[in-house]
C-alpha positions as CSV (number, residue, x, y, z in Angstrom):
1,X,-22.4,-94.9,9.6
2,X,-19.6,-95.0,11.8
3,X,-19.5,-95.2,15.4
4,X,-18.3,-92.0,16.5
5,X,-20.4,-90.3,14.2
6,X,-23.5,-92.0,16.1
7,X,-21.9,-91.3,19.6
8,X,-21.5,-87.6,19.2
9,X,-25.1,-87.7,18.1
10,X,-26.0,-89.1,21.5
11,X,-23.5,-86.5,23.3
12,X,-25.3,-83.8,21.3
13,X,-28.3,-85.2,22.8
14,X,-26.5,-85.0,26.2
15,X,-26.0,-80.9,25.8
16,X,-29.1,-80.1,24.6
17,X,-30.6,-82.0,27.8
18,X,-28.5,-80.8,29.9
19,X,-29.0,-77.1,29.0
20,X,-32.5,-76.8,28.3
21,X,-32.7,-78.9,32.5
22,X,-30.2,-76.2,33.9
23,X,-32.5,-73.5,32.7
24,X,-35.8,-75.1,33.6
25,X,-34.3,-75.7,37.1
26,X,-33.2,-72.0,37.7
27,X,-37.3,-70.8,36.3
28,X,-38.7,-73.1,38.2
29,X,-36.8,-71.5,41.3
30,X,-36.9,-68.0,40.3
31,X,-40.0,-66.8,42.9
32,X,-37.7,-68.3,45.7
33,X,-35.0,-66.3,44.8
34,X,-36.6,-63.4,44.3
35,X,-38.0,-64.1,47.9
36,X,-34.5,-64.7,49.6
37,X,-33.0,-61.9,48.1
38,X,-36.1,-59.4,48.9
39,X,-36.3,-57.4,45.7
40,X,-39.8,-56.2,43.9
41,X,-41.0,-57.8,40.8
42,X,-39.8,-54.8,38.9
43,X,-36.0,-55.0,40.0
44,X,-36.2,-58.7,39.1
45,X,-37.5,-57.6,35.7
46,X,-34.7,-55.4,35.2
47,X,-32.4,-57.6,36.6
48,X,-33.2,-60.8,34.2
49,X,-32.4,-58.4,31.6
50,X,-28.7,-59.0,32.4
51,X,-29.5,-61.9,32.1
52,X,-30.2,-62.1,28.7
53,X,-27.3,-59.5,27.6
54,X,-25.3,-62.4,29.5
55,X,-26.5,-64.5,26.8
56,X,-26.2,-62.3,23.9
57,X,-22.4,-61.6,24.8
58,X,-21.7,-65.5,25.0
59,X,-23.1,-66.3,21.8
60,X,-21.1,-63.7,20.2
61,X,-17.9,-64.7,21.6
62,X,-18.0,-67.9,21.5
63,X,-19.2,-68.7,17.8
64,X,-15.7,-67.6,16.0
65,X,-14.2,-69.4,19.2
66,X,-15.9,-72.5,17.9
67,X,-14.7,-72.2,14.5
68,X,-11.0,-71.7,15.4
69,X,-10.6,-74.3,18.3
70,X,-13.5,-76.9,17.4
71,X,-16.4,-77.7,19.0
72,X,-14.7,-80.8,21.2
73,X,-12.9,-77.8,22.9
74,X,-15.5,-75.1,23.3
75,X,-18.9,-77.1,24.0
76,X,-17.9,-78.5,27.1
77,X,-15.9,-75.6,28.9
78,X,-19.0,-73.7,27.6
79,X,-21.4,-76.2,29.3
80,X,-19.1,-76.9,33.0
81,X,-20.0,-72.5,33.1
82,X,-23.3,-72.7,32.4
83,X,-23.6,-75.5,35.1
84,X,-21.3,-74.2,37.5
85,X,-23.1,-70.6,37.5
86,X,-26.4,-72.0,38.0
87,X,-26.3,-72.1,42.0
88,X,-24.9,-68.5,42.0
89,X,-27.9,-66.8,42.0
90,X,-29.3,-69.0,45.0
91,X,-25.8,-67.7,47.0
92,X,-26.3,-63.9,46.0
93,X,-27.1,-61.8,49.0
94,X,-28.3,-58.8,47.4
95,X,-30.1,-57.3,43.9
96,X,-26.3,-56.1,43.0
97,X,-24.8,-60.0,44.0
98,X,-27.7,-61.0,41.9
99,X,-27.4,-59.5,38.9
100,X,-23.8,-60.2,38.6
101,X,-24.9,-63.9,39.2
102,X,-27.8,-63.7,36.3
103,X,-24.8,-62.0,33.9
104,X,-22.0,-64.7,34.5
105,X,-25.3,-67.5,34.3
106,X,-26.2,-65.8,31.0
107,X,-23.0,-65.8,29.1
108,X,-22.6,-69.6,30.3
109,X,-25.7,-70.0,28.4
110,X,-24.9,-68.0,25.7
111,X,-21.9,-69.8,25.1
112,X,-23.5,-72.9,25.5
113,X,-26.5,-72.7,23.4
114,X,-23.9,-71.2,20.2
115,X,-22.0,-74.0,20.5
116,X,-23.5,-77.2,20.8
117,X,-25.9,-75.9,17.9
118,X,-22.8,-75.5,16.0
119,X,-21.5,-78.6,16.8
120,X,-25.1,-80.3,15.6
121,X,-24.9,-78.8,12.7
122,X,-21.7,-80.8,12.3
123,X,-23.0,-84.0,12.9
124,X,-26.1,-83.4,10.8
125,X,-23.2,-83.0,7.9
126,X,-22.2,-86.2,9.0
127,X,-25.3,-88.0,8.7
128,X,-26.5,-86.1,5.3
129,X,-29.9,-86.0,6.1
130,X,-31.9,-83.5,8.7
131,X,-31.7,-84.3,12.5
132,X,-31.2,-81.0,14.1
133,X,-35.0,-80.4,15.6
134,X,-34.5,-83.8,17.5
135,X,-32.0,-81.8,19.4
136,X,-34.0,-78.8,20.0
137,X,-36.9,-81.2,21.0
138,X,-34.2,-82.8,23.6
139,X,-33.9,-79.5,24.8
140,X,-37.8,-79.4,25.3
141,X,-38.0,-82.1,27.3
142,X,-35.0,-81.4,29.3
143,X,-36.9,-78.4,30.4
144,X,-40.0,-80.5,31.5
145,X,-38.3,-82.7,33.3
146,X,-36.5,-79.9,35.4
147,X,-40.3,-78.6,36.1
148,X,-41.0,-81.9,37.4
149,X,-37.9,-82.0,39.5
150,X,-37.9,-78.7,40.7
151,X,-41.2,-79.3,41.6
152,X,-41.0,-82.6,43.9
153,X,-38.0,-80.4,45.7
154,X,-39.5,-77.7,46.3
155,X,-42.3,-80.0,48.2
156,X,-39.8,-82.1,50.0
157,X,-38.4,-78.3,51.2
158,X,-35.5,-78.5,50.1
159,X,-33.7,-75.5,50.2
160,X,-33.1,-73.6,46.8
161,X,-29.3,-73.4,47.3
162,X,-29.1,-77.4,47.8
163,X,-31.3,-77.6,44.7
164,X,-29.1,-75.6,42.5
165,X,-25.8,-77.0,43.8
166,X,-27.0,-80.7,43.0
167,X,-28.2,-80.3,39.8
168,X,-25.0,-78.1,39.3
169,X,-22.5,-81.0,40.0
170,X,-25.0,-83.8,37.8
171,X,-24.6,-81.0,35.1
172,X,-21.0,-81.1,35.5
173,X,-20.9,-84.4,35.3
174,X,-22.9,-84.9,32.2
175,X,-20.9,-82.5,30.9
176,X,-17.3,-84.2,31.5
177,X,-18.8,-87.7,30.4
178,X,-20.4,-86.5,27.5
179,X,-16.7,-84.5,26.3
180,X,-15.2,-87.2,24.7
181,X,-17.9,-88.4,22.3
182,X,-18.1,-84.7,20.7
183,X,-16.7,-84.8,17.2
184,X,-12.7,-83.7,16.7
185,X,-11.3,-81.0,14.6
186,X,-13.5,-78.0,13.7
187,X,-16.4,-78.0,11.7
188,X,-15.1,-79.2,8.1
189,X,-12.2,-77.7,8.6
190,X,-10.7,-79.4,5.6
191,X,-13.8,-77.7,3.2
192,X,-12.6,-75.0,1.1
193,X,-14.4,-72.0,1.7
194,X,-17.5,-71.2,0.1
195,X,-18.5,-68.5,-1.9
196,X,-20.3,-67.3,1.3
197,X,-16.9,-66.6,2.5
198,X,-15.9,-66.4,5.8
199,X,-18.0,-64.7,8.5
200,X,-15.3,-64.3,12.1
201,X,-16.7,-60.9,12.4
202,X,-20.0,-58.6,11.9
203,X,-18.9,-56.6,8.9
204,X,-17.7,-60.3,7.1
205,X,-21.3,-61.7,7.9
206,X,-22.9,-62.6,4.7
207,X,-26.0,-60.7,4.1
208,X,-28.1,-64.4,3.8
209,X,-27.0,-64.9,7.4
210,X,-28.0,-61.7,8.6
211,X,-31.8,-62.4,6.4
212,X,-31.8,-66.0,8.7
213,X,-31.1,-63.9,11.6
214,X,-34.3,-61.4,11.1
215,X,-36.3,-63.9,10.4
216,X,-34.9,-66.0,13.8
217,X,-35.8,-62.6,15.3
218,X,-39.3,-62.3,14.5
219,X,-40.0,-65.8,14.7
220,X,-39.0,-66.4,18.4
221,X,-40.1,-63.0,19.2
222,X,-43.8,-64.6,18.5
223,X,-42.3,-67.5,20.1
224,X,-41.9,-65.2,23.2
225,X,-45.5,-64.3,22.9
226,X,-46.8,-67.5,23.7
227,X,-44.5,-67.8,26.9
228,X,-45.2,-64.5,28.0
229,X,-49.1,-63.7,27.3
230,X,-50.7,-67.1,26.4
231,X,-51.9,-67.6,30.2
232,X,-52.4,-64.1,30.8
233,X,-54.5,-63.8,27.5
234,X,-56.7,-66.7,28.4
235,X,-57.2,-65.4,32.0
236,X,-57.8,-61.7,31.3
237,X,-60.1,-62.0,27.6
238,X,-61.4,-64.9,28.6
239,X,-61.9,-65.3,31.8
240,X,-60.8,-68.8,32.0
241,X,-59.5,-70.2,35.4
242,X,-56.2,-70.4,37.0
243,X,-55.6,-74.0,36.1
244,X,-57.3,-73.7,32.7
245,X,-55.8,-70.7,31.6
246,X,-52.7,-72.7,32.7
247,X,-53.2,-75.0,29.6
248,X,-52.8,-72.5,27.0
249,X,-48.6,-72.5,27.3
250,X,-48.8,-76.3,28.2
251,X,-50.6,-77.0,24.9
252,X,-48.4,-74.8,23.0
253,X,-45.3,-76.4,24.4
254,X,-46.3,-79.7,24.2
255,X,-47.3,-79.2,20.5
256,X,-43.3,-77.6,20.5
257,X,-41.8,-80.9,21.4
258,X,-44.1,-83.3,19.8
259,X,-43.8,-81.3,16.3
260,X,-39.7,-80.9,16.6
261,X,-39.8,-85.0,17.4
262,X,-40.8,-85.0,13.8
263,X,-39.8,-82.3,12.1
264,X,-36.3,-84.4,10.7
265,X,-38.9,-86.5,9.1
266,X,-41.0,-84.3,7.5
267,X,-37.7,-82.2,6.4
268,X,-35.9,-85.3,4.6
269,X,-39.0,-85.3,2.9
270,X,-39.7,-81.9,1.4
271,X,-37.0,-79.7,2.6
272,X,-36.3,-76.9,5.3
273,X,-37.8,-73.9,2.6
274,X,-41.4,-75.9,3.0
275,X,-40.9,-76.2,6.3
276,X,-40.1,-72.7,7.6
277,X,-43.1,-71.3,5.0
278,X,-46.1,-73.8,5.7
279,X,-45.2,-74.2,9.4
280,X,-45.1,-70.0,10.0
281,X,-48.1,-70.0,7.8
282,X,-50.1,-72.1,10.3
283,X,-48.7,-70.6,12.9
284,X,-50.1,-67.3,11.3
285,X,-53.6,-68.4,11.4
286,X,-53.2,-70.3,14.7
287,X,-52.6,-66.7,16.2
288,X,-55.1,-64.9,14.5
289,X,-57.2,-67.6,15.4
290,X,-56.7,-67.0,19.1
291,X,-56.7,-63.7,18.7
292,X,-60.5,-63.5,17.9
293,X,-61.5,-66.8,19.7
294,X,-64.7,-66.1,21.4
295,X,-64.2,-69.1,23.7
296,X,-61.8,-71.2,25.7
297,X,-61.9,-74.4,23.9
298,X,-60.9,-72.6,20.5
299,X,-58.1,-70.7,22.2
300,X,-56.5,-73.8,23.6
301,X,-56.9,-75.3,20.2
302,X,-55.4,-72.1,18.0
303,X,-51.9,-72.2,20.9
304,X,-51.7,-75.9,20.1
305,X,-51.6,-75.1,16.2
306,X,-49.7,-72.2,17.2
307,X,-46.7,-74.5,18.8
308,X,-47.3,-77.1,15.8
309,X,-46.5,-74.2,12.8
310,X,-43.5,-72.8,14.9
311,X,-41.6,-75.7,16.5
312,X,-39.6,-76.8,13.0
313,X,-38.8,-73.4,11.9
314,X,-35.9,-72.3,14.4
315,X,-34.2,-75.4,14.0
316,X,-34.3,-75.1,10.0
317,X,-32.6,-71.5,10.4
318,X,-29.9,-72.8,12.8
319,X,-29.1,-75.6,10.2
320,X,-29.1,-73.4,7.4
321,X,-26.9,-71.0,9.0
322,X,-24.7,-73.6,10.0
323,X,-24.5,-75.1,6.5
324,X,-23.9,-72.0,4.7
325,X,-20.5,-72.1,5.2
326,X,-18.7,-74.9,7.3
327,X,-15.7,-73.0,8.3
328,X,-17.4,-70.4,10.0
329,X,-20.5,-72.1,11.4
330,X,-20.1,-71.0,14.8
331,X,-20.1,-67.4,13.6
332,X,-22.9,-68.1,11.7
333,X,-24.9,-69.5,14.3
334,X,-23.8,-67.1,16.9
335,X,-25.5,-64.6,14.6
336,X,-28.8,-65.9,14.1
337,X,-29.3,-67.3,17.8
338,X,-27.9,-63.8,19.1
339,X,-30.7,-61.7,17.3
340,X,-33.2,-64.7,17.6
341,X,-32.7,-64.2,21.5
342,X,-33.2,-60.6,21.2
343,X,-36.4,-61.3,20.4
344,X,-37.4,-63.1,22.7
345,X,-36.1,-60.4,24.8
346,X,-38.1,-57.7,22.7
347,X,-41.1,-59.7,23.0
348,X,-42.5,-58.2,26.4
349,X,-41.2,-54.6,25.4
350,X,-43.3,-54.6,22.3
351,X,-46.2,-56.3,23.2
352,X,-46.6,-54.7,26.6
353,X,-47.0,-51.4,25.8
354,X,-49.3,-52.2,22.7
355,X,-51.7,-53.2,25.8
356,X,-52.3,-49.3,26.4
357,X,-54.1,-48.7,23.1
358,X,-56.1,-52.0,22.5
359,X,-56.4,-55.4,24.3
360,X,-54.4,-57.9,24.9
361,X,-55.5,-60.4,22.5
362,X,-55.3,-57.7,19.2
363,X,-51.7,-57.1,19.9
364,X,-51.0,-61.0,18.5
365,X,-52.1,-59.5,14.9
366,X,-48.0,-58.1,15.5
367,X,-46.7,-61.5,15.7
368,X,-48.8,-62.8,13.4
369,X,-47.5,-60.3,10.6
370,X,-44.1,-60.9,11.1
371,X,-44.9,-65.3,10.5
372,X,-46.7,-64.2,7.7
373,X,-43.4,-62.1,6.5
374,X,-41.3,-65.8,7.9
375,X,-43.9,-67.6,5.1
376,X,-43.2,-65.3,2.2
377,X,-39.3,-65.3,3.1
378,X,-38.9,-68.8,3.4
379,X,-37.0,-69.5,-0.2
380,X,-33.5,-67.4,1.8
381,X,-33.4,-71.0,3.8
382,X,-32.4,-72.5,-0.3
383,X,-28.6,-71.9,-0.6
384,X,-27.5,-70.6,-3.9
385,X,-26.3,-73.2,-6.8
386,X,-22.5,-72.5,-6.6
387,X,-22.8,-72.9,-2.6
388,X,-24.0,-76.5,-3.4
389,X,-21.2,-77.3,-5.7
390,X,-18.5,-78.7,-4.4
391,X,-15.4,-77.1,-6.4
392,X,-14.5,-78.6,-10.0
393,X,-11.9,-80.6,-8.5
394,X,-13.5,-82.3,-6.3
395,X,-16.9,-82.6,-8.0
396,X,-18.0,-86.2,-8.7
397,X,-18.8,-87.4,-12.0
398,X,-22.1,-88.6,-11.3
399,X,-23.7,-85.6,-10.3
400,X,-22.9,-82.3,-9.6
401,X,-25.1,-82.6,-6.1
402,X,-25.8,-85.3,-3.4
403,X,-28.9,-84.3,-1.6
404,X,-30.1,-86.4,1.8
405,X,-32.4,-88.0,0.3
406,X,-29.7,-89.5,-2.4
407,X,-27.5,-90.4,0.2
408,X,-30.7,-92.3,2.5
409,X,-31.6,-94.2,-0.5
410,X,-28.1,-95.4,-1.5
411,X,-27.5,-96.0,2.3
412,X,-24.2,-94.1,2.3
413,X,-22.5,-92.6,5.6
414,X,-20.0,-89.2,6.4
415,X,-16.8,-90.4,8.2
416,X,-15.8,-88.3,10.9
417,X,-12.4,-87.7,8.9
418,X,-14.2,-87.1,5.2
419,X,-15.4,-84.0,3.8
420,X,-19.1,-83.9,4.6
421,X,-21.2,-83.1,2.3
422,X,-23.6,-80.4,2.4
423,X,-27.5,-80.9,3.5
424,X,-29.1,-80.4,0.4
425,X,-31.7,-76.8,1.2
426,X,-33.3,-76.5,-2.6
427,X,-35.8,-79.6,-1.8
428,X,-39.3,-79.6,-2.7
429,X,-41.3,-76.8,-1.5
């Protein structure tokens, strides 16, 4: 394994850090704002919707931009806006200065999020074997640590605006540092194209990426759940404390990082397919579980299955989009992280009016359906043969496929500047 290859690993690490920290930061500090500026709880809700249309415009735009200039280029202009905007909103002086601060923070992210996802899937080429939820666990922890931060600041009393703006120029500087580790060239840009075929626009999407992307829908729209109801669930079915209720999202997040830790592990071992089906299978019953849990102790338990079952699956999707055709992996990224943040988005709007025919807790049968529907559409994460093939050409004598697992055992390594082989999605189930 070369080098480079295991420095743009770390830089990847770097991104993913940095971006899952700029966002904690600006959450943590989203009551102050919403204080300074002197708008209602409703206005903010609306107004973090721009937010999230930000976002959705980012990843779109920048996912073909990735495949045409290369991720070296894209990931860290994409990252210096996503730092740069995050002390907007502590400058804006109204709900209008705000929301354009919340739209230019959210393409930053956007364009961020596309495209240092499609320059991991990149180096997990490199490396032939699974590594892509280490970087979404990075991204995890990044966020905790930003709690933790935000939260000694806030009691020193430092201001919000002096909060954002540091973190905004260590961002910045992260991201500068980081720049020239990042793999050149685009992503296999010497790889014929695939029998996938290109995918630059929506119409020239492959129907598998647009499966990945419903399934990255309804899986991070249950995600959603869990960030947006789990406390309120405990507190209003259960009656559980303030602090205690507390525990159900720290549980299921904790569970998140610690599962996506080892997730590459487990995936080496019997592929992406197993993963995404047994892992939305247990997150399945993990919800119904909570859904019916007659006491605190066994909801706290069925959110920390809950976060187990789902924290491998969204990275699996990513990869697989990624992989399914090299030379248009920021496309096919942009496609499945752009409906998988709609439904994230879609989460509150679904489950919050559900509320007005039963309680809270029955509305998580919804989310629980659509893991089940993850589980029994798991086998779209295995590619199909001739997409594994390399062409006859180039096909080696040996075998007609090299798989991770091959490559581990042999102890073989991608060079930046060689064709990288494909991950190998058709593993044991």
């Amino acid at each position: 394994m070369t080098r480079s290859l295991q420095s743009a690993r770390l830089a990847t690490f770097a991104y993913f850090a940095l971006n899952g920290f700029v966002l904690g930061v600006w959450i943590v500090h989203i009551p102050a704002i919403e204080h300074r500026v002197g708008i209602s709880h409703a206005v903010l809700g609306w107004l973090l919707l721009l937010l999230g249309a930000g976002a959705f415009v980012g990843m779109q735009l920048v996912g073909p931009l990735t495949d045409r200039f290369g991720a070296r280029r894209v990931v860290p202009l994409s990252a210096a806006l996503c730092s740069a905007a995050l002390v907007l909103p502590a400058l804006a002086g109204n709900a209008w200065t705000l929301g354009v601060a919340l739209l230019v923070f959210g393409v930053g992210n956007g364009s961020l999020d596309v495209s240092m996802n499609a320059h991991a899937v990149q180096v997990e080429a490199g490396y032939r074997r699974p590594i892509m939820s280490a970087f979404h666990a990075v991204f995890s922890i990044g966020g905790v640590l930003a709690a933790l931060v935000g939260a000694r600041t806030l009691g020193w009393g430092w201001s919000t605006t002096a909060t954002l703006g540091v973190v905004s120029l260590l961002a910045l500087a992260v991201a500068t540092v980081a720049a020239p580790a990042l793999l050149s060239g685009r992503a296999a840009a010497s790889t014929p194209d695939r029998v996938t075929g290109r995918a630059g626009t929506w119409r020239t999407t492959p129907l598998r990426i647009w499966a990945l992307a419903a399934l990255a829908l309804m899986l991070m729209l249950s995600e959603g759940v869990a960030n947006d109801w789990s406390v309120l669930a405990m507190r209003d079915v259960l009656d559980a404390p303030a602090a205690t209720a507390a525990l159900a999202y720290g549980t299921f997040a904790t569970a998140m990082t610690i599962g996506r830790l080892l997730t590459d592990r487990v995936a080496a071992r019997f592929g992406p397919v197993a993963i995404v089906r047994y892992g939305s299978a247990l997150a399945a019953l993990a919800l119904v579980a909570v859904a019916v849990a007659p006491s605190i102790p066994l909801a706290i338990a069925g959110w920390t299955l809950f976060g187990i079952g789902l924290s491998g699956t969204i990275p699996q999707l990513f990869s697989a989009a990624g992989h399914a055709d090299p030379t248009a992996a920021g496309a096919n990224v942009s496609r499945v992280a752009g409906l998988g943040y709609l439904g994230v988005l879609a989460g509150p709007a679904v489950i919050g009016p559900l509320t007005h025919f039963m309680p809270l807790n029955h509305t998580f049968f919804l989310p629980a359906a659509f893991c089940v529907v993850a589980a029994l559409s798991a086998h779209i994460l295995r590619p199909a043969t001739a997409e594994l093939r390399p062409p006859s050409d180039e096909r080696p004598a040996a075998s007609v496929r090299t798989g991770p697992v091959e490559s581990a055992r042999t102890g073989s390594a991608g060079r930046v500047g060689d064709r990288p082989r494909r991950i190998d999605h058709n593993m044991v189930e």
